[in-house]
Every structure is written in C-alpha cells, then in structure tokens.
PAVEXKOL-176584 format. One record per residue: residue in one letter; y, x, z of N, C-alpha, C in turn. Coordinates in steps of 0.1 Angstrom, whole numbers, always signed. Each point is the difference from the previous one (the first is absolute). Layout:
residues N
<kolba res="a" n_y="Y" n_x="X" n_z="Z" ca_y="Y" ca_x="X" ca_z="Z" c_y="Y" c_x="X" c_z="Z"/>
...
END
This chain:
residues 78
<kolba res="x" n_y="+1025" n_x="+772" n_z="+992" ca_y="+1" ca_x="-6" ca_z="-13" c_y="+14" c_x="-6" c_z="-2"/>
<kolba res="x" n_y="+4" n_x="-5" n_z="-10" ca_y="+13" ca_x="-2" ca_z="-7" c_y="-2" c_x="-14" c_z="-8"/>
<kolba res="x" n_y="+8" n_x="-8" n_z="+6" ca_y="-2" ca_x="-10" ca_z="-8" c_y="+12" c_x="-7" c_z="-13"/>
<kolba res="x" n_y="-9" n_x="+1" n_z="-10" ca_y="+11" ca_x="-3" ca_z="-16" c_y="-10" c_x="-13" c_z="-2"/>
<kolba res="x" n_y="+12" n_x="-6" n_z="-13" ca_y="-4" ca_x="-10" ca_z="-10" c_y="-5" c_x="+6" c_z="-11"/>
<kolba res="x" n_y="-8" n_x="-11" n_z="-7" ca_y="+1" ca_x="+8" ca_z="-16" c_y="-3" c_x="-16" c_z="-5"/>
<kolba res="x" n_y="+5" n_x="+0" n_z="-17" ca_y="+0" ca_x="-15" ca_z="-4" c_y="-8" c_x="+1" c_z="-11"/>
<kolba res="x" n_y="-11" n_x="-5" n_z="+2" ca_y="-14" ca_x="-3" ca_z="-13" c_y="+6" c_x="-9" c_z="-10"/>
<kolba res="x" n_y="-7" n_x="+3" n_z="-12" ca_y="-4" ca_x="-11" ca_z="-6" c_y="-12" c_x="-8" c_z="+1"/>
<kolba res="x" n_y="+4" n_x="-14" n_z="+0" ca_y="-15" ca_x="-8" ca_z="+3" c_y="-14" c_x="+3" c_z="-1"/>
<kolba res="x" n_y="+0" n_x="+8" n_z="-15" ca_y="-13" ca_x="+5" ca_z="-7" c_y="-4" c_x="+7" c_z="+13"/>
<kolba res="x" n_y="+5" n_x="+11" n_z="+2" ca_y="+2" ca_x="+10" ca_z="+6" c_y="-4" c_x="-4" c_z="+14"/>
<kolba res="x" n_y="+9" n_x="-9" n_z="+5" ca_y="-7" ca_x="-3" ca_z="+16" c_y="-11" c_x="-7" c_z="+1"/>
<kolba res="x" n_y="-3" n_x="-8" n_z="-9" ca_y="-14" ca_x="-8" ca_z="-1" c_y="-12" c_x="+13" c_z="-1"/>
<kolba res="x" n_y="-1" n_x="+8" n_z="-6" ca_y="-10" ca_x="+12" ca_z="-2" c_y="+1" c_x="+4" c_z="+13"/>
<kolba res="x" n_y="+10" n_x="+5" n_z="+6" ca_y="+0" ca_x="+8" ca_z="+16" c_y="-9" c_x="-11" c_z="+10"/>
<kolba res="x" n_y="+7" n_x="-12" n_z="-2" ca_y="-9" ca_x="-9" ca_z="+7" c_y="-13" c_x="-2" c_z="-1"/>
<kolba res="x" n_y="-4" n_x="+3" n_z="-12" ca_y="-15" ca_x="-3" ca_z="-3" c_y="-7" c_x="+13" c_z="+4"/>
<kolba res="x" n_y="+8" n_x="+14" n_z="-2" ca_y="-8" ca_x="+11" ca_z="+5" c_y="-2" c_x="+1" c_z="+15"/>
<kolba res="x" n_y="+14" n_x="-7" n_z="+7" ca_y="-1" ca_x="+3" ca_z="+13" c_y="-10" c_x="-9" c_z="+8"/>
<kolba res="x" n_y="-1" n_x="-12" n_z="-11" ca_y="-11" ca_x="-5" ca_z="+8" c_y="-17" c_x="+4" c_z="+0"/>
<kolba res="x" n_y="-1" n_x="+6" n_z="-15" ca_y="-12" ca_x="+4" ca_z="+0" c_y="-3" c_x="+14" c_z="+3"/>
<kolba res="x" n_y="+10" n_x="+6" n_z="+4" ca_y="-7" ca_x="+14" ca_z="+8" c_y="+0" c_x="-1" c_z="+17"/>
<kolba res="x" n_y="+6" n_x="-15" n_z="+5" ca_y="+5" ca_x="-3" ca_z="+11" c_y="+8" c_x="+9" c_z="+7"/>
<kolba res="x" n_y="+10" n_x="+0" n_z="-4" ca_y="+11" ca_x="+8" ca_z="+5" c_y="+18" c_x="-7" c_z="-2"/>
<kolba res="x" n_y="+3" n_x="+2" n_z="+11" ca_y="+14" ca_x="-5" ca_z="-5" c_y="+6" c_x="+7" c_z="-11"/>
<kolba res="x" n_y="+9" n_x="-14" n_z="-4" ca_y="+9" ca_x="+7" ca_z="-18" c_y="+11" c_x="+15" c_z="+6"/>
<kolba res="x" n_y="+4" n_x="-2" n_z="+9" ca_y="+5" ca_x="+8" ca_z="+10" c_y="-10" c_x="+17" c_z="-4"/>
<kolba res="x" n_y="-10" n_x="-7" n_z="+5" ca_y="-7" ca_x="+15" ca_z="+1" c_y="-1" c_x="+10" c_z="-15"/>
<kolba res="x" n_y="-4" n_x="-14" n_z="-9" ca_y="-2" ca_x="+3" ca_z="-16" c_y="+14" c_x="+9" c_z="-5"/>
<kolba res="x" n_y="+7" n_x="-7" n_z="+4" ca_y="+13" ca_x="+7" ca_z="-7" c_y="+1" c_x="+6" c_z="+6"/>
<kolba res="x" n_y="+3" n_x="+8" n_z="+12" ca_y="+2" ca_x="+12" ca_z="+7" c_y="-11" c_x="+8" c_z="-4"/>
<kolba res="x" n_y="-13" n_x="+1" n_z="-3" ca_y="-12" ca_x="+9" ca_z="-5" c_y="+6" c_x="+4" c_z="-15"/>
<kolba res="x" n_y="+3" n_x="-10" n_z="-8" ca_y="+8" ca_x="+4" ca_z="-16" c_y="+9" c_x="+5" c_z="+3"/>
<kolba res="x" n_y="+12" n_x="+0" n_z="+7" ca_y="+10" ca_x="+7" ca_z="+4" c_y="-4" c_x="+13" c_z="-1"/>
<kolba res="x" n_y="-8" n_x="+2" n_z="+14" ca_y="-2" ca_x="+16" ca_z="+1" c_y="-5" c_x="+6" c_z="-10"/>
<kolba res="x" n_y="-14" n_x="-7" n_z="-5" ca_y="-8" ca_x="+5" ca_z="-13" c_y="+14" c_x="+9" c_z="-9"/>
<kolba res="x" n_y="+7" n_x="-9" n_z="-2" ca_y="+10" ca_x="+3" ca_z="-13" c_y="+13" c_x="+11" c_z="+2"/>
<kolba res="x" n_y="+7" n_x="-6" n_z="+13" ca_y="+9" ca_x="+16" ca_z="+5" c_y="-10" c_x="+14" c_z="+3"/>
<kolba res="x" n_y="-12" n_x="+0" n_z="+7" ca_y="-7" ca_x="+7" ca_z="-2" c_y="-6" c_x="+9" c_z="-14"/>
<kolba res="x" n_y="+2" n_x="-6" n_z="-10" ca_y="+1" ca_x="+8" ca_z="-11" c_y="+5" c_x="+1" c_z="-9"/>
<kolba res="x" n_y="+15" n_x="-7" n_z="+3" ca_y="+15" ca_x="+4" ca_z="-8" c_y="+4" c_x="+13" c_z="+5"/>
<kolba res="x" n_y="+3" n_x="+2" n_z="-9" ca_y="+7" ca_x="+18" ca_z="+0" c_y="+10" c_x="-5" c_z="+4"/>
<kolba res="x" n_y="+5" n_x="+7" n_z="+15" ca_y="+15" ca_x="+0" ca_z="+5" c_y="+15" c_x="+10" c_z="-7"/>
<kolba res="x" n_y="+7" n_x="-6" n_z="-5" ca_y="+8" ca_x="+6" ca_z="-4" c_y="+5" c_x="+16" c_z="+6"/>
<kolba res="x" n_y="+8" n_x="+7" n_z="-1" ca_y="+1" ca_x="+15" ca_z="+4" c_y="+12" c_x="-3" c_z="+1"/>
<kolba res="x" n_y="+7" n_x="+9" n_z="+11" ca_y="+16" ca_x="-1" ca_z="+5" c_y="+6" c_x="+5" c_z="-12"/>
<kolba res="x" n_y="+14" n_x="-2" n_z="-3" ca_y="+7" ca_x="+2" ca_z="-9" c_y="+0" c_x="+14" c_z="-2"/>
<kolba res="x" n_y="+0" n_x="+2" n_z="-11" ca_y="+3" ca_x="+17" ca_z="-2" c_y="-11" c_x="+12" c_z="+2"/>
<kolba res="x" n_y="-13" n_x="-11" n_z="+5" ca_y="-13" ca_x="+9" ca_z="+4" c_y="-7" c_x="+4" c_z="-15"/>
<kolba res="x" n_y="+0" n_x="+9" n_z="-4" ca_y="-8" ca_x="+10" ca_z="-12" c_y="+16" c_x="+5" c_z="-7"/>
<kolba res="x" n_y="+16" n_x="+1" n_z="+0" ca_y="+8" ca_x="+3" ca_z="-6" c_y="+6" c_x="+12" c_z="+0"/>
<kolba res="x" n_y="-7" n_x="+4" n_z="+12" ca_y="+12" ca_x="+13" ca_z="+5" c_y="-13" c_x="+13" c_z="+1"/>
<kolba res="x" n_y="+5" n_x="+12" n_z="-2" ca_y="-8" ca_x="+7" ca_z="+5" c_y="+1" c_x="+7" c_z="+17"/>
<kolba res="x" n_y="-8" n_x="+4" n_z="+4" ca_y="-3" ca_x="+4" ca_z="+17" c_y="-3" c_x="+16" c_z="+0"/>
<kolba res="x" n_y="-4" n_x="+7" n_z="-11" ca_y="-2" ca_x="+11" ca_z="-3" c_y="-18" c_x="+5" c_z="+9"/>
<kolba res="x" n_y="-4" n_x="-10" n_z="+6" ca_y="-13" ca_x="+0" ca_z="+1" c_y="-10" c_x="-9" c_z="-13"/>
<kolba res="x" n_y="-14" n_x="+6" n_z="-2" ca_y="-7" ca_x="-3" ca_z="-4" c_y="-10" c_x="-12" c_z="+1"/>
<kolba res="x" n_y="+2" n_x="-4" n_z="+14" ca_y="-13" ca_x="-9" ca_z="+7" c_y="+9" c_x="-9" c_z="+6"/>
<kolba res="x" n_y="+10" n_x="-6" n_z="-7" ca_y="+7" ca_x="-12" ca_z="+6" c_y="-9" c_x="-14" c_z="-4"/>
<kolba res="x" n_y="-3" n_x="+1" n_z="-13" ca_y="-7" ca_x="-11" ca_z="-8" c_y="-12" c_x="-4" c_z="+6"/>
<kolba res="x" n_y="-5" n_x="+12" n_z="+9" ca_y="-15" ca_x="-2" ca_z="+1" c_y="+1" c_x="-1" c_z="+18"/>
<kolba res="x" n_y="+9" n_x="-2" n_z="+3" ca_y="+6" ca_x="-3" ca_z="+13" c_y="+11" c_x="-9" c_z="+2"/>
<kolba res="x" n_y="-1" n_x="-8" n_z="-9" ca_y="+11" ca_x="-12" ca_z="+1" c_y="-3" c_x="-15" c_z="+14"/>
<kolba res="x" n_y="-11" n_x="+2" n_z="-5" ca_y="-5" ca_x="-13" ca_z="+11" c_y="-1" c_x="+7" c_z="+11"/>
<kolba res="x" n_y="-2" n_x="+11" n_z="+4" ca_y="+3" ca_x="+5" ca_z="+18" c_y="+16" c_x="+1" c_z="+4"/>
<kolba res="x" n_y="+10" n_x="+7" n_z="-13" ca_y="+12" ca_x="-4" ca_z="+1" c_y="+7" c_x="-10" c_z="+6"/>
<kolba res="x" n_y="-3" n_x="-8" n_z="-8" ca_y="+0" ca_x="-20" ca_z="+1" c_y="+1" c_x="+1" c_z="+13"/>
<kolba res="x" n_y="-14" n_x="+1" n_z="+2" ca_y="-7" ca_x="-3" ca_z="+10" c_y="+13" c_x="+4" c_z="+18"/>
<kolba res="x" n_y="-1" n_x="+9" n_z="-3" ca_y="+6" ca_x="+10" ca_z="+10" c_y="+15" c_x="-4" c_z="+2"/>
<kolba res="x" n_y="+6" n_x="-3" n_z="-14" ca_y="+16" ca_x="-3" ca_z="+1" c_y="-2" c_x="-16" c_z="+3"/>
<kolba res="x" n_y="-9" n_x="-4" n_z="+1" ca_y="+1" ca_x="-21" ca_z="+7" c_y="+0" c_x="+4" c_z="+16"/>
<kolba res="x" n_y="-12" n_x="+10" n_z="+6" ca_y="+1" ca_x="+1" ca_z="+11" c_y="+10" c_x="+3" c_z="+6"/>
<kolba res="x" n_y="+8" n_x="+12" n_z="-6" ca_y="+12" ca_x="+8" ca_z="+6" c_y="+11" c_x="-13" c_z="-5"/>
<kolba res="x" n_y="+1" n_x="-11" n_z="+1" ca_y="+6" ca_x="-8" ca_z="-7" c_y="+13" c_x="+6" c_z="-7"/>
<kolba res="x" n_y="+0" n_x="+8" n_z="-9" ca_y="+4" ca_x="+6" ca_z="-11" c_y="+1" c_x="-2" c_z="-14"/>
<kolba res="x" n_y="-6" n_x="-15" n_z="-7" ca_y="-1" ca_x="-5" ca_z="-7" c_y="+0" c_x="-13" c_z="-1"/>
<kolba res="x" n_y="+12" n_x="-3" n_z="-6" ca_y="+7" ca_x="-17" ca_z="+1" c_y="-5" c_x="-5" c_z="-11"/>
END
C-alpha cells in the first residue's frame, strides 16, 4: 500500500466517521472500499492518438484492450 493525505470537509469527515463506525470498520478501510468502487468504474483514458490513425487492419478496435494489454507488458507504452 501507499500512503497519501486527502483534506475533507467537516460535513464530510463527520459522515465517514459515523459510517465507519457503524459498519465497524476503520475510516481507513471505508475510503479505500469507495476508492476502488469508483476507479473501478471510471473509464480510463486511451493513449494519445489511440482511434486517429489508420493500421490498415480491420480488428484493431475490437483488440485494443489485448493491445494495451501487451504493449504495458513489453513495457512499450509510456
């Protein structure tokens, strides 16, 4: 894990407090569960220039996420 700040407003931290205590879980835990909830179903942006150009194949679009996928491993995408 990684440790950051983040700065509430009062409203705001009093509610986390009240949830974390009534599902008994650290505020810790609460906000790391919303965290993921939420990056988990933001659409991650696409490398610059990804849908602009043509490749002269047909099944790039429908193969983008193995692409991706492939050019992170081969660390080939910055």
């Amino acid at each position: 894990m990684v440790k950051t700040t983040i700065y509430l407003e009062a409203e705001t931290a009093l509610t986390l407090r009240r949830i974390a205590a009534t599902e008994k879980r650290s505020q810790a835990e609460v906000i790391r569960a919303a965290i993921r909830r939420y990056t988990q179903r933001a659409a991650l942006p696409k490398p610059p220039g990804m849908g602009e150009f043509r490749s002269g194949r047909g099944d790039v679009s429908e193969k983008a996420e193995a692409v991706l996928r492939k050019a992170a491993r081969e660390k080939r995408w910055r």
